[in-house]
C-alpha positions in Angstrom: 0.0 0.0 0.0 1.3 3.6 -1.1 0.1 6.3 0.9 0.7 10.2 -0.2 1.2 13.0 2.4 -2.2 13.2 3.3 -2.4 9.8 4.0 -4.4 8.8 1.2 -4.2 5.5 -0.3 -2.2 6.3 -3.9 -1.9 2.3 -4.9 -1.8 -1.3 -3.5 -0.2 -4.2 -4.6 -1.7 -7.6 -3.5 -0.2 -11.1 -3.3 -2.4 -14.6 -3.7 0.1 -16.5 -1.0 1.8 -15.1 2.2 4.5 -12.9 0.7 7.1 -10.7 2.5 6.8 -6.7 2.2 10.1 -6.5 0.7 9.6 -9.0 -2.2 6.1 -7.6 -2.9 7.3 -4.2 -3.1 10.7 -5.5 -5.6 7.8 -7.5 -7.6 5.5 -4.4 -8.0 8.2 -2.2 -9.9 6.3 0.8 -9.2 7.9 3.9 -10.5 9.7 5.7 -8.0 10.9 9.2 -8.1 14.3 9.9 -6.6 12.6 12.3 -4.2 10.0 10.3 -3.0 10.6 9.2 0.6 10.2 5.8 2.3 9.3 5.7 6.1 9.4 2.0 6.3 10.3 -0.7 9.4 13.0 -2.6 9.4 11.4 -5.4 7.1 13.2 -3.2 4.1 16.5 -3.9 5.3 17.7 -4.1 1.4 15.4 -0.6 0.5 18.6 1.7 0.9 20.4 -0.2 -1.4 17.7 0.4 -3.8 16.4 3.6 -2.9 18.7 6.0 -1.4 15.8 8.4 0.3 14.8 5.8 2.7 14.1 6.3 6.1 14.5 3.0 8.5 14.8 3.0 12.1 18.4 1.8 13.8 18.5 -1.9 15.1 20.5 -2.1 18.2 23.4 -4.6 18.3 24.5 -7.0 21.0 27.6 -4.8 20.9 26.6 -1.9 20.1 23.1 -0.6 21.9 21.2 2.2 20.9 22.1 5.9 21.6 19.2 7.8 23.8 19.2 9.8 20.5 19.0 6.9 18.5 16.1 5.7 20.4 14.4 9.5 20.2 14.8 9.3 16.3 13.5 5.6 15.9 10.3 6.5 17.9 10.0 10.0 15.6 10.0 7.2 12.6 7.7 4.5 13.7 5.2 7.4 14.7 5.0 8.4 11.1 4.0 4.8 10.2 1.3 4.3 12.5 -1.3 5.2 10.4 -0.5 2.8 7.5 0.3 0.0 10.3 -3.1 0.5 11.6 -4.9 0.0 8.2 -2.3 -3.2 7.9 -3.8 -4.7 11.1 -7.3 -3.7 9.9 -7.4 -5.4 6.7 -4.3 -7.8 7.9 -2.3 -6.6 4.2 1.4 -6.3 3.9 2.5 -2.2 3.2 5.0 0.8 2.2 4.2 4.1 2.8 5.4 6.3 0.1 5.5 10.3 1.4 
């Protein structure tokens, strides 16, 4: 699911078996623009590769935990995917939001 700035549903791509998010964004080839930014979790590990304007919150390692500012930032990114994660639970459908 691609939400715009308004949160307004701009497209959805669908599956018929259990797919992951990643793979069923890579298998929708929607048309990106380089300025387009992606708040998404950390299911998109490979995203960045992809698409260099991506927003992904830090994962702490056993070595290295998370800053307190690391933590402030990854709450500030998760909030702005709590709208689309509620429609996910809703209708129980795998998303990306698109800003």
């Amino acid at each position: 699911m691609v939400l715009d700035s308004n949160l307004r549903i701009v497209c959805i791509a669908v599956a018929m078996t259990n797919t992951h998010d990643f793979k069923l964004f890579k298998e929708s080839k929607l048309p990106v623009k380089k300025k387009t930014i992606f708040c998404v979790d950390t299911g998109y590990l490979g995203l960045s590769k992809l698409h260099t304007n991506t927003e992904m919150p830090k994962k702490k390692r056993k070595l290295n935990p998370l800053s307190k500012e690391d933590k402030i930032e990854n709450k500030n990114k998760s909030s702005k995917r709590i709208p689309i994660e509620h429609i996910n639970i809703l209708y129980s459908i795998g998303t990306f939001e698109w800003l």
